[in-house]
N, C-alpha and C positions, 0 to 999 in steps of 0.2 A: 522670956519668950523668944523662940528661933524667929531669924525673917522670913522662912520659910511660913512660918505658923501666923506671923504680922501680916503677909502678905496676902495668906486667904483669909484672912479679919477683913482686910480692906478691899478686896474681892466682893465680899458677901454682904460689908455696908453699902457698899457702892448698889446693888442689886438690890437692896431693901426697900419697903415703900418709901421710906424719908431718907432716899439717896437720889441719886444722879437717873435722873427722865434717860438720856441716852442710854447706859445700862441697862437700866430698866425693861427699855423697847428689844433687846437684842434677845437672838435666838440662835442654836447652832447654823442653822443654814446660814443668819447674815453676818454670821462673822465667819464665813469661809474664805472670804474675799480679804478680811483684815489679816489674817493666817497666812495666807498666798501674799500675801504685803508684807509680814514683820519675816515671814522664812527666805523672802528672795531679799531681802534688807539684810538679813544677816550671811545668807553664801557671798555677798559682796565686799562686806569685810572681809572675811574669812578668804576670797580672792586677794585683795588688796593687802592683806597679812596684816590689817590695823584691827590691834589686839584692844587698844582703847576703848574701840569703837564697837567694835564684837563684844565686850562685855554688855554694853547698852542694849545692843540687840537682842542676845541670849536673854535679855532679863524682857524684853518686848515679848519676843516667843512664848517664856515663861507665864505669861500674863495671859494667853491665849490660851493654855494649856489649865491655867485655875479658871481661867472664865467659862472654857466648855466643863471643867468637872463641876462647877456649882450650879450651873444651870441643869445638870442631871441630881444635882443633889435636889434642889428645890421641885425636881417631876418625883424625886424615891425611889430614881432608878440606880444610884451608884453613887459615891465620892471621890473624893482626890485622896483619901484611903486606898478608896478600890484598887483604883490607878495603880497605886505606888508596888501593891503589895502584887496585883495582874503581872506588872513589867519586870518584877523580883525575881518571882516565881519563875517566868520564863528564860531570865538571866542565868538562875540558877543550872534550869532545867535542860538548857542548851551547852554549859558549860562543864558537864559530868569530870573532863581533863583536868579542871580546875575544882569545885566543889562535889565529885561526886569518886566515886573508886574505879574510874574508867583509868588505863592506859595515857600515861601526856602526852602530849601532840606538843611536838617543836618548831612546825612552821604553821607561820598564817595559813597558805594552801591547805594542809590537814584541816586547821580550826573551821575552813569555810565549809568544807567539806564533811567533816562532821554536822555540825551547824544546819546544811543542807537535809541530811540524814533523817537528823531528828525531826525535822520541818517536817518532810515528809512522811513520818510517824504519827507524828502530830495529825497532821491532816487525815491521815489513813482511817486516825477511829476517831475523827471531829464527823459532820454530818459532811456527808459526802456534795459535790455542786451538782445541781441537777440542770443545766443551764446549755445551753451551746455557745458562750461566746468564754475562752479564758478570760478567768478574774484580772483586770488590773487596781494598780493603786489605786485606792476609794476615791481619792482626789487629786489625781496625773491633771496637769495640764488640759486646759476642754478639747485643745486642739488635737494633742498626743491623744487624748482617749478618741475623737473625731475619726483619726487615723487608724487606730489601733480596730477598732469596731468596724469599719470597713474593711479591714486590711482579715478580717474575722470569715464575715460577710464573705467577702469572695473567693477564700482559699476554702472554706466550707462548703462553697455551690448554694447556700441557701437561697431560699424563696424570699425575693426581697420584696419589701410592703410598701407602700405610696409614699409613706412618711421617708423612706429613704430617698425620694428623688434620682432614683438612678440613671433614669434619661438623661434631666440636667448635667448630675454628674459626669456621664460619658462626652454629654456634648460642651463644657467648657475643661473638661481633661485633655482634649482632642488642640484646643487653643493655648492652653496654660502657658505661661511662662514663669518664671522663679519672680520676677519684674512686677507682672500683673500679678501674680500671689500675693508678692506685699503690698500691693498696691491697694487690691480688693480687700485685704486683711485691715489696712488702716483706716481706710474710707470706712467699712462698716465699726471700726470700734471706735474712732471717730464721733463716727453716727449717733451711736449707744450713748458716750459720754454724753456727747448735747444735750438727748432725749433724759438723760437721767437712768440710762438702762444699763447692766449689767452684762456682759456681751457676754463672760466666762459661767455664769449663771444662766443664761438662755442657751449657749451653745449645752453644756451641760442636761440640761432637762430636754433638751431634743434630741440629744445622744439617748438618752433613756426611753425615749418614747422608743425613740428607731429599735433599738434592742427590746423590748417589749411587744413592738411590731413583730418586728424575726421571730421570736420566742413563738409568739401565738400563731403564726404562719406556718409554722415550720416544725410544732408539736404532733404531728402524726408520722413524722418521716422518720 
């Protein structure tokens, strides 16, 4: 048996009725936060260049990565099959210079480029976005998406909805300082630890209100 194969053995007893109660309790949403914990653990090493220690990591990550595919195996939505064979295929599919009868491409700048190409082929005959804000990372930073969604918002002119607070907005952008940003920034996460609250998880789901606001405001224009 691979460890690869040991490992979602021990994955999926862990998740069983006569396993571990925490396991058990978890769902892709509350382990977003464990995820954002083992991937900023591991570019640390990977700064630090301690290879020791990035092997531990990579194998944390890895854990994260069988924990979201078994909890879709146990809804009948997909496995860690799925996965393997999804992120294959697209290796393959992006790689024509390499696995396919394209022309070879000698510098990285080409590969990116190519790479890019195809992306957007890809996309072209996927179901097109019907949306007004560009797509970011599913799971960027709350703050970076915070920014990005705003930064959306105002270069589009849209009709902005209550939930955006735009007033507020304008009237402590008008005082800000870089000083009072971290300041505000600590104090409320701070806050959230105490209370037992998730701050990257609330910022999060009010980013999505806010963009769901806009969306329905701003559907006739």
């Amino acid at each position: 048996m691979s460890n690869l194969h040991e490992l979602r053995q021990t994955i999926a007893r862990l998740r069983a009725p006569d396993g571990c109660p925490w396991d058990q309790e978890q769902t892709h949403e509350s382990l977003v936060r464990c995820l954002i914990d083992e991937v900023s653990e591991l570019i640390d090493t990977i700064d630090r260049a301690d290879l020791p220690h990035m092997r531990e990591e990579l194998g944390d990550v890895l854990i994260q990565v069988y924990f979201h595919a078994q909890i879709a195996e146990e809804a009948g939505l997909f496995d860690l099959e799925d996965v393997a064979r999804d992120v294959n295929e697209k290796l393959l599919r992006r790689h024509p210079h390499v696995f396919g009868d394209h022309a070879r491409l000698d510098t990285a700048r080409q590969v990116i480029t190519k790479w890019e190409e195809i992306k957007a082929q890809e996309k072209k005959h996927g179901v097109p976005s019907k949306g007004l804000f560009k797509a970011q990372p599913p799971r960027l930073p709350a703050t970076m998406f915070a920014e990005a969604a705003w930064k959306q918002i105002v270069k589009g002119k849209l009709k902005i909805p209550e939930s955006a607070q735009a007033e507020e907005v304008s009237e402590i952008a008008e005082q800000l300082t870089e000083e009072e940003l971290g300041r505000r920034l600590w104090v409320l996460a701070a806050a959230a630890r105490a209370r037992g609250m998730d701050p990257e998880g609330a910022l999060r789901r009010h980013i999505n209100t806010v963009i769901t606001d806009v969306e329905a405001l701003n559907q006739d224009d």
